[in-house]
Structures are given as C-alpha cells and as structure tokens.
C-alpha atoms as one frame of an Amber mdcrd trajectory, in Angstrom:
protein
  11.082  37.925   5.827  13.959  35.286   4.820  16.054  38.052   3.303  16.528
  39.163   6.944  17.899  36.037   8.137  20.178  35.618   5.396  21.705  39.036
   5.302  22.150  38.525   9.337  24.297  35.327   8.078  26.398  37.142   5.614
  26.607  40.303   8.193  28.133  37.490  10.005  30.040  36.066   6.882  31.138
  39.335   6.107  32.548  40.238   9.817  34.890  37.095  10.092  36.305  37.339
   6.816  36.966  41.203   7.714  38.695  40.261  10.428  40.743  37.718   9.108
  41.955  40.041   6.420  42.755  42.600   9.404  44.488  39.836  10.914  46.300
  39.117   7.980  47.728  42.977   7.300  49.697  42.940  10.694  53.072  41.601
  10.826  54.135  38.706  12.168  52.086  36.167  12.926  50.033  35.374  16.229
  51.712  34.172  19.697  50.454  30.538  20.158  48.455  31.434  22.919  46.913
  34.358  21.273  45.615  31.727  18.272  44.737  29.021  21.210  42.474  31.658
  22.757  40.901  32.309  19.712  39.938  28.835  18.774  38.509  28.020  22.287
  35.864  30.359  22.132  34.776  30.858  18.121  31.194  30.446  19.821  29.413
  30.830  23.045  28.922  27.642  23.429  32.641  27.701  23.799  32.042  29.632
  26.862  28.843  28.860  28.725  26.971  25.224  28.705  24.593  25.408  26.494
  23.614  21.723  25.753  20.140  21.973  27.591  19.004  25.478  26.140  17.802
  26.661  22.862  18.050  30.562  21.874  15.948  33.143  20.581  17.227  36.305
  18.468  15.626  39.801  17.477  16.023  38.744  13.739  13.824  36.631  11.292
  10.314  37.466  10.221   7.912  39.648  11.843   6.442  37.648  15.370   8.908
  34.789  13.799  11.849  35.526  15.464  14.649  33.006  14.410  15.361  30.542
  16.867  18.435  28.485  16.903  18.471  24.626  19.028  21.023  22.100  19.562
  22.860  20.694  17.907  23.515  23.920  15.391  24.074  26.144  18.666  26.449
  24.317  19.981  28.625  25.905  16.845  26.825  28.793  16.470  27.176  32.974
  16.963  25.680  35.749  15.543  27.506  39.138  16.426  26.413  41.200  17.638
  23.166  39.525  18.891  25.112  36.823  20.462  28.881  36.813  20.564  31.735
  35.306  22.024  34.165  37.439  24.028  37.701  37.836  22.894  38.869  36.737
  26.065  36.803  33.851  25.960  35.268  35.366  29.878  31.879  35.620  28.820
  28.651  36.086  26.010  27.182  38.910  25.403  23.442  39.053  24.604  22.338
  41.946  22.670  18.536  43.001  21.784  17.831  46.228  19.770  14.515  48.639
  19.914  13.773  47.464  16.476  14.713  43.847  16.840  11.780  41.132  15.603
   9.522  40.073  19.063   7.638  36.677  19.459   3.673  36.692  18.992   3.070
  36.911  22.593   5.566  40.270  23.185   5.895  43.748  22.220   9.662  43.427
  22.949  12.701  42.195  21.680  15.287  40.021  23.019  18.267  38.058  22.555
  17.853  34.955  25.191  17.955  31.738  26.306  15.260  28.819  27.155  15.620
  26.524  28.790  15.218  22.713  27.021  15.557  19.104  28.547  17.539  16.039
  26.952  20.551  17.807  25.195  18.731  20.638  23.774  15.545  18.375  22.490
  12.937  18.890  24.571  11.482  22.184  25.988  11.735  22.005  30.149   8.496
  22.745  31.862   8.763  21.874  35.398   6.556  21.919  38.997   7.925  24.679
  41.651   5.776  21.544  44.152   7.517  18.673  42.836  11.592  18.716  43.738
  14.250  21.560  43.990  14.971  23.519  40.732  17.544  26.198  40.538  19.371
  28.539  38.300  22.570  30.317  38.728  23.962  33.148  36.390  26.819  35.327
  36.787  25.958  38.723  34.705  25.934  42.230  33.825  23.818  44.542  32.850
  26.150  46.587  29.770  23.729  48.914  27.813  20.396  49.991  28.423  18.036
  51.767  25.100  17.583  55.038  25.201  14.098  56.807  26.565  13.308  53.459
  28.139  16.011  52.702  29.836  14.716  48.677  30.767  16.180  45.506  31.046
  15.367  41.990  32.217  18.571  39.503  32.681  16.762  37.021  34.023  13.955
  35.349  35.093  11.564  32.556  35.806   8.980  31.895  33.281   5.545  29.857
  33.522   3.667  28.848  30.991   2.413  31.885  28.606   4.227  34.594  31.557
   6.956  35.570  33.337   6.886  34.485  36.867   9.763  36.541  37.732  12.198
  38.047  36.703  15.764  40.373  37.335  15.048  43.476  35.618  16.816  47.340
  35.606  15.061  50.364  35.154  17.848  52.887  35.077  20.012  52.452  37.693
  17.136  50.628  40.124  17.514  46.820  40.144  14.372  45.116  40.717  12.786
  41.511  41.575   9.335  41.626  40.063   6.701  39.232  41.082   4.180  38.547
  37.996   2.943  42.305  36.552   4.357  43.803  40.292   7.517  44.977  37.938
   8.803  46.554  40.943   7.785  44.544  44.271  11.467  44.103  45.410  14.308
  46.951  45.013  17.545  45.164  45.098  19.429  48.556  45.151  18.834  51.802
  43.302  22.607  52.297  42.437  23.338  49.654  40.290  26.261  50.809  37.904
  25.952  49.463  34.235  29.074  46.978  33.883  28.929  45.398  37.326  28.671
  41.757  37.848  26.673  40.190  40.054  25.036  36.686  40.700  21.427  36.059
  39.853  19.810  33.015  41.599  16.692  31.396  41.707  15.395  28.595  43.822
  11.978  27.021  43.281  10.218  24.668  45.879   7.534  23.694  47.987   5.341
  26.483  46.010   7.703  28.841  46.432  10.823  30.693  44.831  13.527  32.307
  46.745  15.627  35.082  44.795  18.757  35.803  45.859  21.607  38.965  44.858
  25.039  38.100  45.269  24.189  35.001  47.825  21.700  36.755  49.819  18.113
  36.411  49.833  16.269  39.249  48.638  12.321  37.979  48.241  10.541  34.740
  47.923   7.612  34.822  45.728   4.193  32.425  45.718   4.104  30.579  42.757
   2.166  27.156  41.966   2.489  25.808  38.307   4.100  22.820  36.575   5.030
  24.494  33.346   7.490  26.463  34.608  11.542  26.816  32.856  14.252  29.348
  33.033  15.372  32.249  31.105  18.381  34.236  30.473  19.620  37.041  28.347
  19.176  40.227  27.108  15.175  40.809  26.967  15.127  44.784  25.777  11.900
  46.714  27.373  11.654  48.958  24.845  10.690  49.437  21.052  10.218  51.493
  18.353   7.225  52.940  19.815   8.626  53.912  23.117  12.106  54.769  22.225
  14.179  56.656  19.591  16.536  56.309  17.563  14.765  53.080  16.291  18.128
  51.152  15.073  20.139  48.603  15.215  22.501  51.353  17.457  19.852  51.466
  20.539  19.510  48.733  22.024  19.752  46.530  25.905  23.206  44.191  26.091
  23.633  41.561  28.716  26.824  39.808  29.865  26.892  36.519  31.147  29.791
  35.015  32.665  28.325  31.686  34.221  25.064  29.758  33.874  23.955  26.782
  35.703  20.547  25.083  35.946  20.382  21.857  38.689  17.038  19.967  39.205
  16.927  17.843  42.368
C-alpha cells in the first residue's frame, strides 16, 4: 500500500534528523576528516558504482515491491534495507522474513539488477555471444532464523536464476538452476567473512569462481541473461519466526564490477 512507502521515507526522515540532533548534543564539533568521511558516503552510490544497476527493496505494496533506478539512486539510501557504511568500506543489503516479494517469488530481498546505458535500460545478454563477467567482494552478515538461507549472488536468465552464491547455514553453495546444492564451496563458512564472488559467462558456459579459484562451470544457453547482487532472504513468514522487521538475511558488499567484452 503507499502508506508503506511513505512511512519507510520518514523512518528514513526520522533516522537522519535523530542523528543529527545526537550529533549536535556532543561537544565540540567534528574533526575535518570525521565530517569529510561523512559526506563521501551519505549513499551507496557513494561507495559502489551503481550507474548501470537499478535496485529492488522488501517495501512497497504487496508483489509491488518498490524499485528505485537511476538517476534517483545515484542519491539514494534507505536504512536499514540499503545503507551506507560509516566508514564509507562498504553497503549493506538487508531483506527481512516479512519484507514485500516480486510476483514471481515467495521471498524477499534487498538487491541489485543489472541495467544498460546509465541505469536506462534493463541488460539481457547471450552467455554465446562475447565474454560477460561480474566481480563482487562480499559477506554474508545475518542469516533469518529457522531458515537459515541466503543468496549473495547470482546469474539470472530470463524468468530464473541461472545461478547463484547461496548459504545454507554455514555450507556455501554454487547452485546450478533448481540443483540448490550441486557445488559445496566449503561447509565452514563463518558469517562476517569476505570473500570474492565471480562469474564468467562464454561460449555456453559460466565458470564460478571463490576467492580466484574455479569452483564449477555450469551449461547455460540463453540471451536474456543479467546479473544480480544483494541480499535475496530464503525465508518468510511461513517458514520462519519471529515474522519482523528483526529477522531477517544482511549482505555486505565491498566491490562490484560488471565488464562485457
């Protein structure tokens, strides 16, 4: 319903001006670099490149999730759905149990997708024509209760994921289409740790690597194909208590990078 979205905004609204008023009670005023650090990453787009991407959040109307393209993300956060860090290191991507889900999923999620011509255009690309690749630098940071599943990443064709990075607990896998588990990447990932997701698509094909090595390569022909990154919670209301805003999957991202050759 619209009154979601706008009391998201004034949650939003209400959370700066809180802080600012925090800010205000302290004595003294801010070092210089303290106030420079703040200003250079308000947003995410502060942080990560996000001119050719256009993001999805677990608010808005029911199978209307609100969606949020250039140029407005380029200025744009949404805490704690999609926030900033302090330090200006990374954005974190956060997706509750009872967050709104598109038409065509059962779950929420608080992600990217990729888009062509500064943010215009929605990519949809052929793994048989050229070399397409994505980079990202995350970590898994929170995982919902009862269900403990989360994709970070992933490759996504047409109306499906094609695959995707996604935790069950602490067991990292590489799924290939509804095979959620056809590659183990290691069953004692630690929530918090960084790693490097990659993906390269050609000749029919998409190699997956962990940390620079390659882990699978999966057979996939399509030319609708884009990327994906985020926080894409595998878990709901129906499969996992407490249903609030307080359980919930939370991604960090410290790099993205999509090349097309």
């Amino acid at each position: 319903m619209p009154r979601t979205r706008t009391v998201v905004l004034a949650g939003i609204t209400a959370a700066v001006s809180t802080a600012t008023l925090a800010m205000s009670a302290h004595a003294g005023t801010p070092a210089p670099h303290e106030r420079a650090a703040a200003a250079r990453c308000a947003d995410p787009a502060d942080v990560l490149d996000l001119t050719d991407w256009k993001l999805t959040l677990p608010t808005g109307d029911d199978e209307d999730p609100t969606e949020i393209t250039q140029p407005e993300l380029a200025t744009f956060s949404a805490a704690p759905w999609f926030r900033a860090e302090s330090g200006c290191d990374a954005v974190r991507f956060r997706a509750a149990v009872n967050g709104v889900t598109t038409s065509g999923s059962s779950y929420p999620r608080s992600e990217l997708r990729e888009m062509t011509d500064g943010g215009e255009d929605e990519a949809a690309w052929s793994t048989t024509d050229g070399t397409h690749t994505l980079v990202v630098r995350e970590a898994f940071m929170t995982l919902p209760e009862e269900r403990p599943y989360l994709v970070g990443a992933q490759v996504h064709g047409g109306d499906d994921d094609v695959t995707v990075f996604r935790l069950e607990g602490s067991k990292l896998y590489v799924t290939d289409g509804d095979d959620r588990h056809h590659h183990l990447v290691t069953d004692d990932y630690e929530l918090g740790t960084e790693f490097e997701a990659k993906f390269v698509a050609e000749d029919g094909e998409i190699d997956v690597y962990y940390n620079g090595r390659r882990e699978t390569t999966i057979s996939h022909e399509g030319d609708t194909n884009y990327f994906k990154a985020g926080a894409y919670t595998q878990a709901n209301c129906d499969n996992s208590e407490p249903c609030d805003d307080d359980n919930y999957g939370e991604v960090r991202i410290s790099r993205i990078e999509v090349t097309h050759t």
